[in-house]
mmCIF file of the C-alpha atoms, coordinates in Angstrom:
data_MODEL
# 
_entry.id   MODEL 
# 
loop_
_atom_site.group_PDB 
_atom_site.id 
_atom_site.type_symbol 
_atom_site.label_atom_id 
_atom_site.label_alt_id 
_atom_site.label_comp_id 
_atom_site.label_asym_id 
_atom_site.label_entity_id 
_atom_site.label_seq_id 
_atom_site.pdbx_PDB_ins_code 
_atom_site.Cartn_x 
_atom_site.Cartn_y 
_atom_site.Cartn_z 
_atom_site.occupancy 
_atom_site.B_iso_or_equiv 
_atom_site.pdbx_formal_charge 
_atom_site.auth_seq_id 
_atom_site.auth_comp_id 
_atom_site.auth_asym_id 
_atom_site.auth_atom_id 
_atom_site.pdbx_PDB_model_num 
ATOM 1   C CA . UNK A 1 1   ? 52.480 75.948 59.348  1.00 0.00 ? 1   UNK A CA 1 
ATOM 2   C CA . UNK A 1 2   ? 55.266 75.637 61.901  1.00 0.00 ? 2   UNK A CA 1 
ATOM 3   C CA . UNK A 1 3   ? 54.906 79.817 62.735  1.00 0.00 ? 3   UNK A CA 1 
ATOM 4   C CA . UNK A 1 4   ? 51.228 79.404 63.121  1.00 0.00 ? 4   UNK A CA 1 
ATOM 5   C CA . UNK A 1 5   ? 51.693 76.833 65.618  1.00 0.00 ? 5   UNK A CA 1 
ATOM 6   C CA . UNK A 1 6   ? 54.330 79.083 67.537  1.00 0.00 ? 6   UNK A CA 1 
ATOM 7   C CA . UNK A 1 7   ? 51.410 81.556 67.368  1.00 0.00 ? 7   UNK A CA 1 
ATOM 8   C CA . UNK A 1 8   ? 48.904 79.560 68.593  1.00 0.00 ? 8   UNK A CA 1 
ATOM 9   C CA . UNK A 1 9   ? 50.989 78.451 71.748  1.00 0.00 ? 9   UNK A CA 1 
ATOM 10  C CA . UNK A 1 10  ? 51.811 82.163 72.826  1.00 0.00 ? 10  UNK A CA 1 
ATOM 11  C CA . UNK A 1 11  ? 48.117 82.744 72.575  1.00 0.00 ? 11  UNK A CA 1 
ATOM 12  C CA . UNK A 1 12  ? 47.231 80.339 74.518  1.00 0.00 ? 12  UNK A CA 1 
ATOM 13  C CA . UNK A 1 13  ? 50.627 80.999 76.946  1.00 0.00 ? 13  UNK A CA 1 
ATOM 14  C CA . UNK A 1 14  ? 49.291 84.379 76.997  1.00 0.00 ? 14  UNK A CA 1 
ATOM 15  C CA . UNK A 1 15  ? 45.577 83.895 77.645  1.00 0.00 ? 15  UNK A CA 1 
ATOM 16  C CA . UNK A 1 16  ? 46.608 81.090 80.183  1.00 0.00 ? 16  UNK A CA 1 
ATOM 17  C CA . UNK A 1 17  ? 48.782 84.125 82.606  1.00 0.00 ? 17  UNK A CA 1 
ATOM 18  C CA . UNK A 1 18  ? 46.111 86.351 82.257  1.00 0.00 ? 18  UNK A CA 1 
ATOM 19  C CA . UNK A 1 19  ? 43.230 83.739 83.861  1.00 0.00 ? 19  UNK A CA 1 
ATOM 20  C CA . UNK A 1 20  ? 46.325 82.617 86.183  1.00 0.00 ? 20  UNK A CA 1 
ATOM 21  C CA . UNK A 1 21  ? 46.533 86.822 87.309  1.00 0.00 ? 21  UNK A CA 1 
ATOM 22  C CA . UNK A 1 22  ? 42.802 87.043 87.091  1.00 0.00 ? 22  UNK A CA 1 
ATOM 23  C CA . UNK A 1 23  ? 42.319 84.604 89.466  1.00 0.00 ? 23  UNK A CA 1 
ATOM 24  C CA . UNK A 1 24  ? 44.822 85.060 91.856  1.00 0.00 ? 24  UNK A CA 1 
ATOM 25  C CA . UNK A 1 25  ? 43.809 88.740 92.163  1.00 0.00 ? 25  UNK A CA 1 
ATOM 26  C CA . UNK A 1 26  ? 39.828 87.636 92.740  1.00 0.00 ? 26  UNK A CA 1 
ATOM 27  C CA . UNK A 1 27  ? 40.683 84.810 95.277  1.00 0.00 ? 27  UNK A CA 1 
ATOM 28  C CA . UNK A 1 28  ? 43.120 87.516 97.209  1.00 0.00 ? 28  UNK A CA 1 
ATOM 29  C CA . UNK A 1 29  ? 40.299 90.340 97.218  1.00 0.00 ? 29  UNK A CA 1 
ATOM 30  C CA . UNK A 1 30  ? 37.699 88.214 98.204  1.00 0.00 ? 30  UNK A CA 1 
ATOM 31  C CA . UNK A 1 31  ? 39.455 86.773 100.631 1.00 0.00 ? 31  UNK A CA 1 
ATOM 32  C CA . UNK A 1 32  ? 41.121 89.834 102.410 1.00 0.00 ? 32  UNK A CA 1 
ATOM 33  C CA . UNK A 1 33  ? 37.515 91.279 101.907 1.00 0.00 ? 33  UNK A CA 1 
ATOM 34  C CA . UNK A 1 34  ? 35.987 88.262 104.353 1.00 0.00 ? 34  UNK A CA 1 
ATOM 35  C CA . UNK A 1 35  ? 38.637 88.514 106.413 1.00 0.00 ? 35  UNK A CA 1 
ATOM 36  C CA . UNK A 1 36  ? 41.459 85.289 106.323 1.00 0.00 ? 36  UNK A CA 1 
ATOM 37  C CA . UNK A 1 37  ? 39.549 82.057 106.974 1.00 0.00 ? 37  UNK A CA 1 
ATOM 38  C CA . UNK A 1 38  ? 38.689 79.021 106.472 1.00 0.00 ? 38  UNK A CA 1 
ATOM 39  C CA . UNK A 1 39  ? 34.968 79.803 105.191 1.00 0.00 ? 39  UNK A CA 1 
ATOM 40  C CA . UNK A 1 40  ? 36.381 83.144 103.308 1.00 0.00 ? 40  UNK A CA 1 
ATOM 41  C CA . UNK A 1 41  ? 38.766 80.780 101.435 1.00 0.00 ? 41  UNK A CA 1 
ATOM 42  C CA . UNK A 1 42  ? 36.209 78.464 100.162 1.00 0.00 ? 42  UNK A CA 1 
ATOM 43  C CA . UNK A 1 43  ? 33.931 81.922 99.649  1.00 0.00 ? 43  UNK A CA 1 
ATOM 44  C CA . UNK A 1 44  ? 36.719 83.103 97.424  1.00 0.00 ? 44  UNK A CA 1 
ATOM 45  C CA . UNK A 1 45  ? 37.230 79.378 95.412  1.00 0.00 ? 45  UNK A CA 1 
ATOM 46  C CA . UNK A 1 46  ? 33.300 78.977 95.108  1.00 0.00 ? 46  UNK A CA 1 
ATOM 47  C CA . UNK A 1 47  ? 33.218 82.587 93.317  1.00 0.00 ? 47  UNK A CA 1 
ATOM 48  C CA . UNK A 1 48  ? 35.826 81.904 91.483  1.00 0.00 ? 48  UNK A CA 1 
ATOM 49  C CA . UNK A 1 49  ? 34.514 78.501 90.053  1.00 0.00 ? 49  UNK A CA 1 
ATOM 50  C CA . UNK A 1 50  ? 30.874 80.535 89.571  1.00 0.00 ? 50  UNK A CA 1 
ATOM 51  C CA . UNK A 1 51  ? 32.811 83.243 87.806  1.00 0.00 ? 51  UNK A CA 1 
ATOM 52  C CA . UNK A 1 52  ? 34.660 80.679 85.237  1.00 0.00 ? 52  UNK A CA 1 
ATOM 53  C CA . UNK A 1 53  ? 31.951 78.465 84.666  1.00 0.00 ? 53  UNK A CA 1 
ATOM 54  C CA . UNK A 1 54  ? 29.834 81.116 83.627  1.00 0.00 ? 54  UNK A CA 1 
ATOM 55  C CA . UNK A 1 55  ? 32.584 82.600 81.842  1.00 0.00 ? 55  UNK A CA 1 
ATOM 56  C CA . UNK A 1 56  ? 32.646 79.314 79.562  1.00 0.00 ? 56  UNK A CA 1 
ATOM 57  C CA . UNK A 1 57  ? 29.384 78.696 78.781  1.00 0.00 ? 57  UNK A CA 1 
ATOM 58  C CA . UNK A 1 58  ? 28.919 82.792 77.915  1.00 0.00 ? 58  UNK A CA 1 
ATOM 59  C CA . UNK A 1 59  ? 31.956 82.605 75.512  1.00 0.00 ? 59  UNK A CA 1 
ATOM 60  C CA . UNK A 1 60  ? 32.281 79.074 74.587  1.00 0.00 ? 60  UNK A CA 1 
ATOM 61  C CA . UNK A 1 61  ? 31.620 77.834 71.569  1.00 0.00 ? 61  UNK A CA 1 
ATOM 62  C CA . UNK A 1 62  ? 27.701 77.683 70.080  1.00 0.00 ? 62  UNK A CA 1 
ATOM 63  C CA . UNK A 1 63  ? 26.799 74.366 69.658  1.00 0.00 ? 63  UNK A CA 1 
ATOM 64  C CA . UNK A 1 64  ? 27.442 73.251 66.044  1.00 0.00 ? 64  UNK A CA 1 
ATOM 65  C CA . UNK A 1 65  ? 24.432 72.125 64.242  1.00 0.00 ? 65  UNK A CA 1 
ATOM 66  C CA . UNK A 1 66  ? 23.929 69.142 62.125  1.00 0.00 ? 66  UNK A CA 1 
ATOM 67  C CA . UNK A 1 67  ? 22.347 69.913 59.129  1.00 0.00 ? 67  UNK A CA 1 
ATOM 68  C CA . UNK A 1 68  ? 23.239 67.133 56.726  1.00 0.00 ? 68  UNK A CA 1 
ATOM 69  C CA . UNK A 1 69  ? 19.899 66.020 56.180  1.00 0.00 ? 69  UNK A CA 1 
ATOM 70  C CA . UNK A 1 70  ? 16.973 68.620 56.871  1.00 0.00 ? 70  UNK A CA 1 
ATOM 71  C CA . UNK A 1 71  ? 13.183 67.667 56.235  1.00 0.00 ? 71  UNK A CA 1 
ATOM 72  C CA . UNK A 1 72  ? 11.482 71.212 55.695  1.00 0.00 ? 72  UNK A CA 1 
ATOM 73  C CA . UNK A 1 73  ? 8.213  72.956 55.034  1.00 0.00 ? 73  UNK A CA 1 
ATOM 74  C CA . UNK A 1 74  ? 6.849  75.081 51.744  1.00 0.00 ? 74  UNK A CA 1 
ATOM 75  C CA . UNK A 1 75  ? 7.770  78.378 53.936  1.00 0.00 ? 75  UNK A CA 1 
ATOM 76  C CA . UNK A 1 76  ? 11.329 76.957 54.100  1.00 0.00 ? 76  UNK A CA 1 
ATOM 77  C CA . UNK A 1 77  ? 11.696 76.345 57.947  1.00 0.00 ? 77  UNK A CA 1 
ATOM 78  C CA . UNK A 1 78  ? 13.182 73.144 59.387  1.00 0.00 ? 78  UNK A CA 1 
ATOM 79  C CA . UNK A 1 79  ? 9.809  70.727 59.935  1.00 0.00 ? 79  UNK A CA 1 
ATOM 80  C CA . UNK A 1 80  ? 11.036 68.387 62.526  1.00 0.00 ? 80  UNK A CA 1 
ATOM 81  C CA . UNK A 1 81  ? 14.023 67.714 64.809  1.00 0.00 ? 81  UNK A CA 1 
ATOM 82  C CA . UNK A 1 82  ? 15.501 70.212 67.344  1.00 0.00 ? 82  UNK A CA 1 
ATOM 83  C CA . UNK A 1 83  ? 15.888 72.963 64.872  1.00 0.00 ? 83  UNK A CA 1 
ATOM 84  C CA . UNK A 1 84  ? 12.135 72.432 64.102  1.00 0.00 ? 84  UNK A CA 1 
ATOM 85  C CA . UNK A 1 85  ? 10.470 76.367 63.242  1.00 0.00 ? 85  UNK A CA 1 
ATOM 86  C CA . UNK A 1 86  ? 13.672 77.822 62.165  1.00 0.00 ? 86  UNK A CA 1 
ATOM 87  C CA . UNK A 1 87  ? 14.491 78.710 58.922  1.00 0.00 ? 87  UNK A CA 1 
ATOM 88  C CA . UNK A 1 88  ? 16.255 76.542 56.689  1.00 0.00 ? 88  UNK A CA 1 
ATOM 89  C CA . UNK A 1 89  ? 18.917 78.407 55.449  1.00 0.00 ? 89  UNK A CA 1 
ATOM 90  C CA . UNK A 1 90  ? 19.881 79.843 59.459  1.00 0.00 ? 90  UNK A CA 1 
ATOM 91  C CA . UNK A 1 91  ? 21.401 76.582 59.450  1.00 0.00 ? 91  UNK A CA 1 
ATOM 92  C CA . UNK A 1 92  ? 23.907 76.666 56.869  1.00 0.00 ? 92  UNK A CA 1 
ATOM 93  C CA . UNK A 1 93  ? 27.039 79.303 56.080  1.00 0.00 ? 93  UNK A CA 1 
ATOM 94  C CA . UNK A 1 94  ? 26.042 82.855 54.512  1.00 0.00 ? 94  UNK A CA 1 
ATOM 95  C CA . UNK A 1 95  ? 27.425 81.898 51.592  1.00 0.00 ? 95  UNK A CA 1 
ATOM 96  C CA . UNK A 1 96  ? 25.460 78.712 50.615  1.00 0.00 ? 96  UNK A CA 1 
ATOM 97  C CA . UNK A 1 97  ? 22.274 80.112 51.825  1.00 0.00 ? 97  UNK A CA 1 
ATOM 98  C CA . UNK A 1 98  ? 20.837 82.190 48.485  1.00 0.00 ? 98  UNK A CA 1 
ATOM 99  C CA . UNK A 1 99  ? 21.740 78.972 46.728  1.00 0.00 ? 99  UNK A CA 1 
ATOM 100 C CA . UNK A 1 100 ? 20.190 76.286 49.063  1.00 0.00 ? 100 UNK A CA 1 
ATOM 101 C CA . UNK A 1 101 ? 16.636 78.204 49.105  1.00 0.00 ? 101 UNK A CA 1 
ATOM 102 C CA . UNK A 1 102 ? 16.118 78.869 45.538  1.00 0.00 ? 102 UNK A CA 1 
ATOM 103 C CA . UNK A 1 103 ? 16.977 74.805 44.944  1.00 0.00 ? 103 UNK A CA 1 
ATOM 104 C CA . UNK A 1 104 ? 14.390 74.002 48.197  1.00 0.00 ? 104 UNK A CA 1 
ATOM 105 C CA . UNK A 1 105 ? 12.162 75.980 46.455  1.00 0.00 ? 105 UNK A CA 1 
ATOM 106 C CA . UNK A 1 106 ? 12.271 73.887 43.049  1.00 0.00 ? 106 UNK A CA 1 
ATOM 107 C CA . UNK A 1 107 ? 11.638 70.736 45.510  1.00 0.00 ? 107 UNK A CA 1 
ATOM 108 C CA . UNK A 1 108 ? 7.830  72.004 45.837  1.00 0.00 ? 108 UNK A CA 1 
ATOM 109 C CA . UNK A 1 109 ? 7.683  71.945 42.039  1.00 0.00 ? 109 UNK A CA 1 
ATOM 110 C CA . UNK A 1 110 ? 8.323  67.868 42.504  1.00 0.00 ? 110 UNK A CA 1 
ATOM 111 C CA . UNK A 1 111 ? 11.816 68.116 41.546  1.00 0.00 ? 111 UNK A CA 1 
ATOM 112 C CA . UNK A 1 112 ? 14.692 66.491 43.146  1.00 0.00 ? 112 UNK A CA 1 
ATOM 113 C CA . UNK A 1 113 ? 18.155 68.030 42.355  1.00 0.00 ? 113 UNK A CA 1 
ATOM 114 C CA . UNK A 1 114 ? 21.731 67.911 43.005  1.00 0.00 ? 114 UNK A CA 1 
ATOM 115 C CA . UNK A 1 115 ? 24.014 71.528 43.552  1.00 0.00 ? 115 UNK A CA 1 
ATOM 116 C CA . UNK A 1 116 ? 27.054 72.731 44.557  1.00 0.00 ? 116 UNK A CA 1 
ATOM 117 C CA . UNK A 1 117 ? 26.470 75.669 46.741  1.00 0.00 ? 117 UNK A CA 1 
ATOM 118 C CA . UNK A 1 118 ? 30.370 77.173 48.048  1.00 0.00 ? 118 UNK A CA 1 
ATOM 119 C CA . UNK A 1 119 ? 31.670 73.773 47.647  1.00 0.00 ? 119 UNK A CA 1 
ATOM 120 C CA . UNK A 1 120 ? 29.549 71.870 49.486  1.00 0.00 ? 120 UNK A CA 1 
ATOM 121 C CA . UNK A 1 121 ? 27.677 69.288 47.345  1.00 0.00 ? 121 UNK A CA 1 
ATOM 122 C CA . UNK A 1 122 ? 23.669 68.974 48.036  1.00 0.00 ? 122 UNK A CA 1 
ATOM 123 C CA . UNK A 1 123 ? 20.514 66.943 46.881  1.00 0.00 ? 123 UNK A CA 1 
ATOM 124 C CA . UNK A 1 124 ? 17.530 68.160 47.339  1.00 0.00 ? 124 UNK A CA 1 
ATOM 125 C CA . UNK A 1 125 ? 14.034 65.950 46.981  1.00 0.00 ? 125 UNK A CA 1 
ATOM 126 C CA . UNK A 1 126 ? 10.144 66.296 47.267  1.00 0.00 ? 126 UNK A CA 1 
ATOM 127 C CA . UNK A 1 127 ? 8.529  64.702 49.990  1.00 0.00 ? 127 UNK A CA 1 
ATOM 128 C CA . UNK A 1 128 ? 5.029  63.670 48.749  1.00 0.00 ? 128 UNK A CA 1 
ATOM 129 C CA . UNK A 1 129 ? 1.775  62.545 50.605  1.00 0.00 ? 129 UNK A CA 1 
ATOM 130 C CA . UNK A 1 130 ? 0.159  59.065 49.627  1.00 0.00 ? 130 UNK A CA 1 
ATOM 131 C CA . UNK A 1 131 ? -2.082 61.036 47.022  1.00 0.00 ? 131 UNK A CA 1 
ATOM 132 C CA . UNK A 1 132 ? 1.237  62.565 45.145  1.00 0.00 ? 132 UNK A CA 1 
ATOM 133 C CA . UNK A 1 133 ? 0.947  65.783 46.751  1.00 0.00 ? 133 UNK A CA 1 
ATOM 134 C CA . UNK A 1 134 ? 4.451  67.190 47.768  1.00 0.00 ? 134 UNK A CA 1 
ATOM 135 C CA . UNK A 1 135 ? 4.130  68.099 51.388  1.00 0.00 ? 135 UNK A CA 1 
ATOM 136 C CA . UNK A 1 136 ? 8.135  68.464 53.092  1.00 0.00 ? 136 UNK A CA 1 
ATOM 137 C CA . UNK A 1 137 ? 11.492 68.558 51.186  1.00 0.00 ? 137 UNK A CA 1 
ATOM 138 C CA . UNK A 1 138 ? 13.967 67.009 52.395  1.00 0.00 ? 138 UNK A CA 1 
ATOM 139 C CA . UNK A 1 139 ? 17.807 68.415 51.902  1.00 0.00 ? 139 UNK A CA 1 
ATOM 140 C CA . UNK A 1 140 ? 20.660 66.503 51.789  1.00 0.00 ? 140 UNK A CA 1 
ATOM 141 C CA . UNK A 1 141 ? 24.321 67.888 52.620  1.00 0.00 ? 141 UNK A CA 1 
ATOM 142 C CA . UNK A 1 142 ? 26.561 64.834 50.706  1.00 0.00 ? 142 UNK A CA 1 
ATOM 143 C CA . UNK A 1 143 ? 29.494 64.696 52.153  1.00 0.00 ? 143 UNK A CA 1 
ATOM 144 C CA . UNK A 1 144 ? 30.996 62.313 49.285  1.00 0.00 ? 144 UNK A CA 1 
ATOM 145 C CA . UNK A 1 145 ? 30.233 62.517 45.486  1.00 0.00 ? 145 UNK A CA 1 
ATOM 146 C CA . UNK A 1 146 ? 29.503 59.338 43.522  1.00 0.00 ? 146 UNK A CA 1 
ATOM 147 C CA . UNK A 1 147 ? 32.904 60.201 41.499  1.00 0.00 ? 147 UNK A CA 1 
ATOM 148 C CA . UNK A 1 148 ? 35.191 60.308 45.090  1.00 0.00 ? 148 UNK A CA 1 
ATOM 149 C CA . UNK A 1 149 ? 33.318 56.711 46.229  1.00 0.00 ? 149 UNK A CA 1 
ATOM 150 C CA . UNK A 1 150 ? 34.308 55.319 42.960  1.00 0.00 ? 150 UNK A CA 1 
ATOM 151 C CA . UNK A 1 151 ? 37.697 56.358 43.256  1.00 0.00 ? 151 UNK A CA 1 
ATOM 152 C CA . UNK A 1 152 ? 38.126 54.368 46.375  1.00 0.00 ? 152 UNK A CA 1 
# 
């Protein structure tokens, strides 16, 4: 634990020199380029901040969806929220997905079930209409089994 730590600092140490370099070689390029001024300065900083800003959102992390409970459609695609139209299983690891749809599927038969798909405990339910009809499914990632509540 301790050497992946030390590793983890260098990294960063490392990555942190190289912006540091980076940087200082833009802001002296552009500014040599404008000529040394006051307005070539802030030139230089605004490109800079442009540059690294765009640099973050292009390589930062994707926004990590919450998929712990999912109402979805027959064809398997989310139904409502702000994943609504994408496919169910999109939202979930690769290796949970063959074992999420095949148990969404079983929901349309008007079964509700609970599944362990990569260890990662689910329920699954039927959504029905008024008349009995099921019309969604609704997925639930459980985060906590019964057995783990009991236990305190």
């Amino acid at each position: 634990m301790f050497i992946g730590h030390i590793g983890m600092n260098t990294h960063r140490v490392g990555s942190f020199v190289l912006l540091g370099g980076g940087v200082f070689l833009v802001f002296a390029g552009l500014t040599s380029a404008l000529g040394l001024s006051v307005p070539s300065v802030i030139a230089s900083a605004a490109a800079i901040a442009a540059l690294l800003y765009a640099g973050a959102v292009w390589f930062g992390p994707a926004p990590r969806t919450d998929a712990s409970v999912v109402l979805f459609s027959a064809p398997l695609t989310v139904a409502a929220g702000p994943y609504a139209g994408r496919p169910l299983i999109d939202l979930f690891p690769i290796a949970q997905r063959e074992a999420i749809a095949a148990h969404c599927r079983v929901a349309f038969d008007g079964q509700a079930q609970r599944f362990t798909a990569a260890g990662q405990s689910f329920e699954v339910a039927p959504v029905r209409s008024a008349d009995g009809t099921v019309v969604y499914g609704v997925l639930i990632a459980v985060s906590v089994t019964p057995a783990q509540a009991l236990a305190g």
